[in-house]
MARSE-655562 format. One record per residue (C-alpha): residue number from 1; residue in one letter; chain; x, y, z. Coordinates in steps of 0.2 Angstrom, whole numbers. Each point is the difference from the previous one (the first is absolute). Last residue first. Layout:
N
[site NUM, "a", "A", [X, Y, Z]],
...
//
This chain:
426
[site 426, "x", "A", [472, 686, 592]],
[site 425, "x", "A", [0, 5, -20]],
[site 424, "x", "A", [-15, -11, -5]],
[site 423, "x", "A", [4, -12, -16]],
[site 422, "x", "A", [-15, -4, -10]],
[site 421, "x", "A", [-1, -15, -10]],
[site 420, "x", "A", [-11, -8, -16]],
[site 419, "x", "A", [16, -2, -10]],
[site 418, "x", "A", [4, -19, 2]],
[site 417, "x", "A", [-18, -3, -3]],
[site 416, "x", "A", [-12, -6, 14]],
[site 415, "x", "A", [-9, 16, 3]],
[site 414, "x", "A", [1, 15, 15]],
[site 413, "x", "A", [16, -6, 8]],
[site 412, "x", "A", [6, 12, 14]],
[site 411, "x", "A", [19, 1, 3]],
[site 410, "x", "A", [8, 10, 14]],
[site 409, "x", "A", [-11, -5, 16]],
[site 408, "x", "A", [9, 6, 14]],
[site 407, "x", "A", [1, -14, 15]],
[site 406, "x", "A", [-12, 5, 17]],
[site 405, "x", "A", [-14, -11, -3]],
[site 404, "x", "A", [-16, 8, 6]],
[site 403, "x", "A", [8, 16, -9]],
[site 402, "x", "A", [3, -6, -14]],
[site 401, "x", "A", [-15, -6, 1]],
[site 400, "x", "A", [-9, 15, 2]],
[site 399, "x", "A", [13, 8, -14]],
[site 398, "x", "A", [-8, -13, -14]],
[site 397, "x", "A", [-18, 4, 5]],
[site 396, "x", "A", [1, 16, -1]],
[site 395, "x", "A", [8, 1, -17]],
[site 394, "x", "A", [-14, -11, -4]],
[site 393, "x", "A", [-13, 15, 6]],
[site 392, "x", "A", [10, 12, -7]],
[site 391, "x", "A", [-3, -8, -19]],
[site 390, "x", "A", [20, -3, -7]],
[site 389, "x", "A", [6, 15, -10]],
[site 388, "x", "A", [13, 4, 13]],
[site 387, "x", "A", [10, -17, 1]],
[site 386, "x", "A", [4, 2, -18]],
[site 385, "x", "A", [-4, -12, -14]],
[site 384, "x", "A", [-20, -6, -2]],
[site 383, "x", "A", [-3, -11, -13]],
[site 382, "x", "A", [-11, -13, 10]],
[site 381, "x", "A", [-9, 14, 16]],
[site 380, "x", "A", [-16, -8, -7]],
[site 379, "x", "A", [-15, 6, 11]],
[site 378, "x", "A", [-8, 0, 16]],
[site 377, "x", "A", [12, 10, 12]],
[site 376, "x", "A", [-7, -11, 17]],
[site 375, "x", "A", [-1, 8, 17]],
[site 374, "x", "A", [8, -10, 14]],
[site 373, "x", "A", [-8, -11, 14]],
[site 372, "x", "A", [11, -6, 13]],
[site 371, "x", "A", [-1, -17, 6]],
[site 370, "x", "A", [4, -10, 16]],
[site 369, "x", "A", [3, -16, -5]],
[site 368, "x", "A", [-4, -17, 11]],
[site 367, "x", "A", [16, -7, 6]],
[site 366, "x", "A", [-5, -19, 8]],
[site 365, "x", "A", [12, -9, -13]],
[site 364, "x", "A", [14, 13, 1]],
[site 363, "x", "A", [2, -5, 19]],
[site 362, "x", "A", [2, -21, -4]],
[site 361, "x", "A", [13, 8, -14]],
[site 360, "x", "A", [12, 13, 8]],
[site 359, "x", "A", [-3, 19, 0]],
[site 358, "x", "A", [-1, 16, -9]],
[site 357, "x", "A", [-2, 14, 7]],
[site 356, "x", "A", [-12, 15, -1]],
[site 355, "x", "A", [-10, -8, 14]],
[site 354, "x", "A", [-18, 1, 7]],
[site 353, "x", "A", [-5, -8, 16]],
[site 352, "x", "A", [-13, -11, 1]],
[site 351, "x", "A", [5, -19, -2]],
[site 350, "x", "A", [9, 6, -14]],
[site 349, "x", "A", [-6, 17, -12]],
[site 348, "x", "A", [12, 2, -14]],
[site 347, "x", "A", [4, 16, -7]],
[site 346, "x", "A", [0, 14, -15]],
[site 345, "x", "A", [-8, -12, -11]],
[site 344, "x", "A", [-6, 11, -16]],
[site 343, "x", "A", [-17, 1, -7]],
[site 342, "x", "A", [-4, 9, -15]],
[site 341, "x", "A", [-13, 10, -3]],
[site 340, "x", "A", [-11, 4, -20]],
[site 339, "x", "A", [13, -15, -7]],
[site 338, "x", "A", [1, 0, -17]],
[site 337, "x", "A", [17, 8, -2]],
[site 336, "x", "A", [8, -14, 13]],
[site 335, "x", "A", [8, -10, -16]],
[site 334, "x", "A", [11, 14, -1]],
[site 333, "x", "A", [10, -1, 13]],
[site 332, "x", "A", [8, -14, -7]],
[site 331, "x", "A", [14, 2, 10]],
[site 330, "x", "A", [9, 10, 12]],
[site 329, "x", "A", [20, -3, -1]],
[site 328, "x", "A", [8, 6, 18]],
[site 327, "x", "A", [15, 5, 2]],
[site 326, "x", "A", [17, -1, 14]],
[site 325, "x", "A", [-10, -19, 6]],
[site 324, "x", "A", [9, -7, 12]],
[site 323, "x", "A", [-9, -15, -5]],
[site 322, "x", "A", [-5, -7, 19]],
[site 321, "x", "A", [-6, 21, 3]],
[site 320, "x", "A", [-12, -1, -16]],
[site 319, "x", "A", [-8, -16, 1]],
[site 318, "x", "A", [-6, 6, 19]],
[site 317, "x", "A", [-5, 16, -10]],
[site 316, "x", "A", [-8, -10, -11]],
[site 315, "x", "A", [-10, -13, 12]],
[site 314, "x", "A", [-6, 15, 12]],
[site 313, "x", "A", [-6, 10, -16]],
[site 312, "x", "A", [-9, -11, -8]],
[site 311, "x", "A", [-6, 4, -17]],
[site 310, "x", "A", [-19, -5, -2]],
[site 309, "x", "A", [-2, -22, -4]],
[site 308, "x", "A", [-3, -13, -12]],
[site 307, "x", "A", [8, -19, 1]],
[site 306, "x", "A", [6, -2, -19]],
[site 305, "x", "A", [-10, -11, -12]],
[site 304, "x", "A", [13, -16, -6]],
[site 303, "x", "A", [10, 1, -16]],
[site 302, "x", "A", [12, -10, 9]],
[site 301, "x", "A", [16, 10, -5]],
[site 300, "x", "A", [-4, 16, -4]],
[site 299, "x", "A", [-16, 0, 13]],
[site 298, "x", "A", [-15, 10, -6]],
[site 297, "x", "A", [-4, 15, 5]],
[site 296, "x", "A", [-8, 5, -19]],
[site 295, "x", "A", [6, 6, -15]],
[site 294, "x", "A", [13, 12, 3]],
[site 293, "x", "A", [1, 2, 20]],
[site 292, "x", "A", [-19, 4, 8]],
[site 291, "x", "A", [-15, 2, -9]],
[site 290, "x", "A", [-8, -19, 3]],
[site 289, "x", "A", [8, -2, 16]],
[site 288, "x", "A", [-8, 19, 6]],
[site 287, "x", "A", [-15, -7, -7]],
[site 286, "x", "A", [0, -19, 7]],
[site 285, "x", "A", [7, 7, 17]],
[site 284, "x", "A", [-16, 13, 2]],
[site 283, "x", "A", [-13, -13, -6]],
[site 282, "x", "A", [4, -13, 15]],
[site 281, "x", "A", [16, 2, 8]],
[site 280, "x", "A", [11, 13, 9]],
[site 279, "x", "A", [19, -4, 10]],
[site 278, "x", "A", [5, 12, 9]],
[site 277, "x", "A", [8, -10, 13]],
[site 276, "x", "A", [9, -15, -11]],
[site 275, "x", "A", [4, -12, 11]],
[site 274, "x", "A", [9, -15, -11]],
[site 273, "x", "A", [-8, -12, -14]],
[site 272, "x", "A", [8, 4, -19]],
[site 271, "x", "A", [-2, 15, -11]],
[site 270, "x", "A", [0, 15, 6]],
[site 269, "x", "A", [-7, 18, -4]],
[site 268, "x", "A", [1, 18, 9]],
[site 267, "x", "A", [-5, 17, -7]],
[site 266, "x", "A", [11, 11, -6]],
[site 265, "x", "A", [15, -12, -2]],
[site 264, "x", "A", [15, 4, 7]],
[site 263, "x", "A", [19, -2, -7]],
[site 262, "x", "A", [15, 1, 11]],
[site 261, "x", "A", [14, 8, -9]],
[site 260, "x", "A", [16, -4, 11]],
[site 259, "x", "A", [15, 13, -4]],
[site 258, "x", "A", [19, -3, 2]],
[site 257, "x", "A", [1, -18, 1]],
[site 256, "x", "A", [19, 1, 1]],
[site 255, "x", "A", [0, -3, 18]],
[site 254, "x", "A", [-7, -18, 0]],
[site 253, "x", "A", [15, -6, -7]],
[site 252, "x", "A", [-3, -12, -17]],
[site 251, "x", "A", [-3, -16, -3]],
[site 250, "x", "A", [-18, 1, -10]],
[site 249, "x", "A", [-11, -9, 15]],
[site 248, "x", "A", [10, 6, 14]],
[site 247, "x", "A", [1, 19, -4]],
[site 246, "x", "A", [-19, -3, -8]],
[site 245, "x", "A", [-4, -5, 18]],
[site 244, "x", "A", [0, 18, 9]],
[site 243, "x", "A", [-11, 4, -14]],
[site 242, "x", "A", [-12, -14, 6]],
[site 241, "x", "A", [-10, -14, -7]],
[site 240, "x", "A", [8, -13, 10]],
[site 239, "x", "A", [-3, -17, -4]],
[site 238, "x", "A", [-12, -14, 0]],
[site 237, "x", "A", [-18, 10, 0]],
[site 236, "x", "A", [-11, 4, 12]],
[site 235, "x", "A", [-17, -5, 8]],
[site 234, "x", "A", [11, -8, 15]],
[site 233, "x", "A", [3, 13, 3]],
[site 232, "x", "A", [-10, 18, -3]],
[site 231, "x", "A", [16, 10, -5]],
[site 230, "x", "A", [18, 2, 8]],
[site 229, "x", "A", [9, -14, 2]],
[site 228, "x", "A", [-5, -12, -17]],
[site 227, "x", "A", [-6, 18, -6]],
[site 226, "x", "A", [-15, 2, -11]],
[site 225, "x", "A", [-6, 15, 7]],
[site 224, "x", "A", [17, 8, -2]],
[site 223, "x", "A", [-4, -4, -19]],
[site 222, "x", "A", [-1, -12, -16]],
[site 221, "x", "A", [15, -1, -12]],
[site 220, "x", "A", [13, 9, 1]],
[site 219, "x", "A", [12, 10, -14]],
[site 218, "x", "A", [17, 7, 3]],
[site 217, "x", "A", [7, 15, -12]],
[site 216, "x", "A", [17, 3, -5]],
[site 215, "x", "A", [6, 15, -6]],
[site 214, "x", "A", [19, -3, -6]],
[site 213, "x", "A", [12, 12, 11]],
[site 212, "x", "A", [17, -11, -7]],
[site 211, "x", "A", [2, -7, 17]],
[site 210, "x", "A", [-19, -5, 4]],
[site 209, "x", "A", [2, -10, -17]],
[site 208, "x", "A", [15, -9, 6]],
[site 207, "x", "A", [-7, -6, 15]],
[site 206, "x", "A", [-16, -6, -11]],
[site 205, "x", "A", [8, -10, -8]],
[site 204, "x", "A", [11, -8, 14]],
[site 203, "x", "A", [-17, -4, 10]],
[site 202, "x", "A", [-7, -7, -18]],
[site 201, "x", "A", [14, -14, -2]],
[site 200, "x", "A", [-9, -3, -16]],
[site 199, "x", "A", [-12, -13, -10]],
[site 198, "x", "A", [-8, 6, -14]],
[site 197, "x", "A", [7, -13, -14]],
[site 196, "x", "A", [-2, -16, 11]],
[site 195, "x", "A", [-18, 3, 5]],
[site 194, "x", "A", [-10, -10, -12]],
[site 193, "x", "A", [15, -14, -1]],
[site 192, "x", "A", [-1, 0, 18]],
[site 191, "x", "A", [-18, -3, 0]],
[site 190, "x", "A", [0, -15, -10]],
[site 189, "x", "A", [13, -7, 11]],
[site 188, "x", "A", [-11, 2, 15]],
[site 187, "x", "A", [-15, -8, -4]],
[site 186, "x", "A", [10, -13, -8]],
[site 185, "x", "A", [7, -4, 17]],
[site 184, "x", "A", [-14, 3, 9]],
[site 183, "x", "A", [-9, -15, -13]],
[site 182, "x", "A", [13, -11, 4]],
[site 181, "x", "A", [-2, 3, 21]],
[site 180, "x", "A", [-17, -7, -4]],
[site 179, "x", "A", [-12, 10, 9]],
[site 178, "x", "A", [-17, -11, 10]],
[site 177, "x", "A", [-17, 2, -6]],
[site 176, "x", "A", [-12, 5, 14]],
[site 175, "x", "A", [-5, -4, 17]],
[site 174, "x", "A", [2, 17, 8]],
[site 173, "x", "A", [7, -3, 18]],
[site 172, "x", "A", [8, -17, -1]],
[site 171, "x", "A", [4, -3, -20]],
[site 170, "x", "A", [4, 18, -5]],
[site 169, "x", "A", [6, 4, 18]],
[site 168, "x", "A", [13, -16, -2]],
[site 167, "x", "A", [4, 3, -17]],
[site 166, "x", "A", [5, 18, 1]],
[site 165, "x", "A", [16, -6, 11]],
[site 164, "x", "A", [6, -13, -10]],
[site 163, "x", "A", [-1, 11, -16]],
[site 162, "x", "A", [10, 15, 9]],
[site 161, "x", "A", [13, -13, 3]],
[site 160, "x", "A", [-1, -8, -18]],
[site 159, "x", "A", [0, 16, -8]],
[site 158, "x", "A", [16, 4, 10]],
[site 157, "x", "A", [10, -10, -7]],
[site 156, "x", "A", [0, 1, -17]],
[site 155, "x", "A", [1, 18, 2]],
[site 154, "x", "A", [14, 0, 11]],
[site 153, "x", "A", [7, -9, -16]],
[site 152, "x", "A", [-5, 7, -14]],
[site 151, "x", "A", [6, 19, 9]],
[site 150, "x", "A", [-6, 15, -13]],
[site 149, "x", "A", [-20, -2, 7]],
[site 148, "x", "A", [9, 4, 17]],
[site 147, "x", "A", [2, 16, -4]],
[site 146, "x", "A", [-18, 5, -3]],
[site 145, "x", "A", [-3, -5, 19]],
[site 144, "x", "A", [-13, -16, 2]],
[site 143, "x", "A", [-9, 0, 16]],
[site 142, "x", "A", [5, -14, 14]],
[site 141, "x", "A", [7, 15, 13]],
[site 140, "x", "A", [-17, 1, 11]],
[site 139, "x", "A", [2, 16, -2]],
[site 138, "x", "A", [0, -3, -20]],
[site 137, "x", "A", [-15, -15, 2]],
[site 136, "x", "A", [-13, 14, 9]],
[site 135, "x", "A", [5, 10, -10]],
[site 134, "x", "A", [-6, -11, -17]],
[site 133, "x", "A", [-13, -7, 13]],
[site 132, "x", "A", [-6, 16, 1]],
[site 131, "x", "A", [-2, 8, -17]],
[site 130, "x", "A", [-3, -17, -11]],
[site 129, "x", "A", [-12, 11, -14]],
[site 128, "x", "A", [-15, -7, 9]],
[site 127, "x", "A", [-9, 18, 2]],
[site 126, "x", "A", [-3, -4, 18]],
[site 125, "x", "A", [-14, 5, 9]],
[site 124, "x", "A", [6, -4, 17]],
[site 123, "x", "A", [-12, -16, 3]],
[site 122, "x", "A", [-9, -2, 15]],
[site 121, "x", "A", [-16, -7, -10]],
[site 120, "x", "A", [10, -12, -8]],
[site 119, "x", "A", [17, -4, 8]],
[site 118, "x", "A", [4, -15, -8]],
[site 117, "x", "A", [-5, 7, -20]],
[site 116, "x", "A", [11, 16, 8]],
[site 115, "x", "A", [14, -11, 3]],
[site 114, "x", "A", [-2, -10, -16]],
[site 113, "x", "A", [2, 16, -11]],
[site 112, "x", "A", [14, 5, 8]],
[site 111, "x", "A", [9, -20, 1]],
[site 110, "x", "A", [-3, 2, -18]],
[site 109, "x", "A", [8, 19, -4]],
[site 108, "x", "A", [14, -4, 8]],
[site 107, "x", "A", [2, -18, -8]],
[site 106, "x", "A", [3, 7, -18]],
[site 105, "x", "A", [15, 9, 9]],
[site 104, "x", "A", [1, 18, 2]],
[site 103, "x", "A", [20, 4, 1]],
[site 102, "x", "A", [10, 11, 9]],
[site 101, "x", "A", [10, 16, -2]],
[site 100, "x", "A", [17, -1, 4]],
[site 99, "x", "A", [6, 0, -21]],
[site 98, "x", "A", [-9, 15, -2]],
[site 97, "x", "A", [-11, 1, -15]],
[site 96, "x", "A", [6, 14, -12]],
[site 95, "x", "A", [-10, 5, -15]],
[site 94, "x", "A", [0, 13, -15]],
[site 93, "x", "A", [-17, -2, -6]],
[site 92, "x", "A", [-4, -4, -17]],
[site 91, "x", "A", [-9, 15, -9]],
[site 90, "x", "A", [-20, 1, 4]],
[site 89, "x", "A", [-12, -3, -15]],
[site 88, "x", "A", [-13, -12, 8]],
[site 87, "x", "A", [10, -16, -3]],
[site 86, "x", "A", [14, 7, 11]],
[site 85, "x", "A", [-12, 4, 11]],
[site 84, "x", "A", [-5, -18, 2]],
[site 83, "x", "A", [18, -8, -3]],
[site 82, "x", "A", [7, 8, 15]],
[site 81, "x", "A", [-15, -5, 10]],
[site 80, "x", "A", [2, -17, -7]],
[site 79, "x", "A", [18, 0, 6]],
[site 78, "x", "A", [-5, 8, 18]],
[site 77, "x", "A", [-13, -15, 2]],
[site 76, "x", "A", [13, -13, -5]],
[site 75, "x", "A", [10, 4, 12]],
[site 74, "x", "A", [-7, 3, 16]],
[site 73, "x", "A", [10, 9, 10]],
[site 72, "x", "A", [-4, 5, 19]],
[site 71, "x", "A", [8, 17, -1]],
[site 70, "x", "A", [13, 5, 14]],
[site 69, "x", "A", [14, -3, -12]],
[site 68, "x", "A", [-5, 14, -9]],
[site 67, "x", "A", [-6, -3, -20]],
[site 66, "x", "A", [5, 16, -8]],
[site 65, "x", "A", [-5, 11, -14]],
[site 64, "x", "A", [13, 10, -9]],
[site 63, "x", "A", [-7, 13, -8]],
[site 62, "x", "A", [3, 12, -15]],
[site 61, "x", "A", [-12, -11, -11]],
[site 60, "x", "A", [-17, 5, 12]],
[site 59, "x", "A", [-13, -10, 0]],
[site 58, "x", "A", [9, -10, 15]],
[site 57, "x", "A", [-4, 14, 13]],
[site 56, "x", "A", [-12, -11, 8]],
[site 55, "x", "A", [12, -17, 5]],
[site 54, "x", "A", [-5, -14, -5]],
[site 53, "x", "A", [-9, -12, 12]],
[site 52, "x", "A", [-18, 1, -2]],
[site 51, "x", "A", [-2, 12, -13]],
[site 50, "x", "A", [-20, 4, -7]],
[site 49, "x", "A", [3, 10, -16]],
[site 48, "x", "A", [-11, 13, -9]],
[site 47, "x", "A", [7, 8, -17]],
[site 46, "x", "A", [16, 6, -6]],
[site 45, "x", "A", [0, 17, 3]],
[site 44, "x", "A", [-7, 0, 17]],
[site 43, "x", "A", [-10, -11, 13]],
[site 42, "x", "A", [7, -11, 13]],
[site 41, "x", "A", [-8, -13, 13]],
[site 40, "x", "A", [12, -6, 11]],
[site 39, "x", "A", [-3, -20, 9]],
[site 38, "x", "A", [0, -8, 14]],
[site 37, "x", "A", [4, -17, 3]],
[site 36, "x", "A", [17, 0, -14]],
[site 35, "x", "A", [9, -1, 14]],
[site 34, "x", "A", [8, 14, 14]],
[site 33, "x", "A", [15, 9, 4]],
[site 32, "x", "A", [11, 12, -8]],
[site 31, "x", "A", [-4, 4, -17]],
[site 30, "x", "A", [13, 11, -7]],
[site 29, "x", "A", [-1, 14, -14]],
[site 28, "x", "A", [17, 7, -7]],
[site 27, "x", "A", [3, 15, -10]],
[site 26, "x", "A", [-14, 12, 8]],
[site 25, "x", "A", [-7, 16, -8]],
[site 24, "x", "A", [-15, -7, -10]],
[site 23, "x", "A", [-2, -15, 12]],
[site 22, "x", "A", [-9, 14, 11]],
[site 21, "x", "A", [-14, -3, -8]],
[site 20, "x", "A", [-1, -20, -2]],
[site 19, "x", "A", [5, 1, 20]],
[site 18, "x", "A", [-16, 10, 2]],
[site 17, "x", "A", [-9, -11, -12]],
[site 16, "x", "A", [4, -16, 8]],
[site 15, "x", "A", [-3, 7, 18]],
[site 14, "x", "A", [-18, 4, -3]],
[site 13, "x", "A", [-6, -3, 17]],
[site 12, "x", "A", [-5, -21, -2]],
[site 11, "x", "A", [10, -5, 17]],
[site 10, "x", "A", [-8, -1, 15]],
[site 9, "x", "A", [4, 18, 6]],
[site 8, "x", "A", [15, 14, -1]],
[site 7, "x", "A", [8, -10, -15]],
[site 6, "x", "A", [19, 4, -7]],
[site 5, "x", "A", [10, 8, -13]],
[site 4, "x", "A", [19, -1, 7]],
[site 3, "x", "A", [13, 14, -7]],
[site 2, "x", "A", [17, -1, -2]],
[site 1, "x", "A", [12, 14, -6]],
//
């Protein structure tokens, strides 16, 4: 059976240690789309990771973990993550790379840092990691598939072509140091070497795991709100952080994703420009910042402060419907415990009119929320293992946005431990 574990919002929900969980019954994780840009933050029996382009379940020695060919690849982050957790007590992974998936290039992540210096003030908040022009360079078809690394002389070829074309935006539009089709070509060697072992006709893998009823889980990075079609363009990221996408991203057919968990945050955060409705700021971000996650909402990857704000009901249930969503996982509930009320966006007020909808950009950016004020359960709900025990007042919080949303919410994390969970019959 296949699963997808995906994000309602703007990424940060706690899919890492949902997928992390569920890895206990799956035999094969696969990440789908995505860079190392965003990252998974992870707690259990091993200690606290940050992942960036592993696949969650990889603490586990029964799994497989996967490298789709939707992934933007970079390959000497993915080693130096292997070798990090590794270093920290993990058992080597089991790993497949994909031989369609394509490669980050040293030059990516240049040509993103030197767009963003361009753009200055208009900037897209950018975490550098070579997200955009890496996509940018596959649709364009000049990127760098895994399988080409085995073919000297295409290879030998092409670094000169793709060189060429660099140079003149290097040289005209950014006025910086030029690539030397050698130094590609090196670049891509040393790669190949790194890769060689893991490499796989994934698709075909995969085909034949679905055949012997292996459980297979599909991990995405970011969410709906995130969406290169459906979220906040142009705020957005490269490529589709969708279930519907996994099918593509991993090579399989879309009909054997079987359930789509969709995980929620209970309050909102996101890192990076782009509308964001509820936002708060001042006193009442830094403390709901400083409490919330494990250890602060910081950015996994960037280490930058998270954008603050109340759960948003418009934006999740929009998030909800372009997932598909069958569950929902509602996390870090906890972190709300020292709230005496808690605001929740139950819609957005444009140019007078209050909808429930969620609409396009130039429209998001003149929403003002329309709040609803829910009492707080102030204290520690940590520990806590059956639905029933929760305090009433956070139960009732939990089923008035279920409500809002309309998707059941099954899981509900109270801690960031792989065990801090309660499953809710529907």
């Amino acid at each position: 059976m296949v699963k997808a574990v995906v994000g309602a919002n703007w990424g940060d929900e706690g899919k890492g240690k949902i997928t992390d969980m569920l890895g206990k019954e799956a035999d094969i994780i696969v990440r789908f789309q995505g860079g190392a840009n965003a990252g998974h933050t992870i707690v259990n029996d091993y200690g606290k990771f940050a992942l960036h382009t592993l696949p969650s379940g990889v603490f586990y020695d029964h799994t497989t973990s996967i490298i789709g060919n939707g992934v933007a690849l970079d390959i000497p982050r993915l080693f130096g993550e292997v070798q990090q957790i590794v270093k920290q007590g993990v058992p080597q992974p089991k790993l497949l790379v994909s031989d369609r998936a394509q490669i980050v290039m040293s030059y990516h992540k240049n040509f993103d840092a030197y767009e963003e210096e361009r753009l200055g003030g208009k900037s897209f908040g950018s975490t550098k990691s070579g997200i955009a022009p890496f996509y940018s360079d596959k649709y364009a078809k000049i990127g760098f598939q895994v399988s080409e690394l085995f073919d000297d002389e295409l290879l030998k070829e092409k670094v000169v072509r793709v060189a060429e074309q660099k140079n003149v935006i290097l040289e005209h539009l950014y006025h910086k140091p030029l690539i030397n089709p050698d130094d590609l070509y090196k670049e891509l060697t040393e790669y190949r070497d790194m890769v060689a072992p893991f490499v796989c006709d994934v698709s075909l893998y995969l085909h034949n795991a679905i055949k012997e009823g292996k459980e297979i889980l599909l991990e995405g990075q970011l969410g709906s709100l995130k969406d290169p079609d459906h979220g906040i363009y142009p705020m957005v990221t490269s490529s589709s952080t969708l279930a519907a996408y996994g099918a593509i991203g991993a090579g399989i057919p879309p009909y054997e994703i079987k359930q789509i968990i969709t995980v929620c945050k209970a309050y909102s955060s996101a890192v990076g420009a782009g509308a964001f409705v509820s936002e708060i700021f001042g006193e009442e971000a830094d403390e709901l910042r400083r409490r919330g996650g494990d250890g602060g909402e910081f950015g996994a990857t960037t280490g930058r402060p998270r954008r603050m704000g109340w759960f948003d009901c418009v934006a999740s249930k929009y998030g909800c419907r372009m997932q598909g969503t069958t569950d929902v996982a509602f996390t870090v509930l906890d972190v709300l415990g020292y709230l005496d009320e808690i605001p929740v966006c139950v819609g957005y007020e444009i140019n007078g009119e209050v909808t429930t909808e969620f609409p396009v950009t130039h429209l998001l950016e003149k929403a003002k929320p329309v709040l609803k004020i829910l009492p707080g359960w102030k204290c520690d709900i940590r520990g806590i293992k059956t639905y029933e025990e929760l305090p009433e007042n956070c139960r009732k919080y939990i089923e008035f946005i279920e409500e809002q949303i309309g998707y059941p919410i099954t899981m509900v994390s109270n801690g960031p431990g792989r065990d801090d969970i309660i499953y809710r019959k529907r």
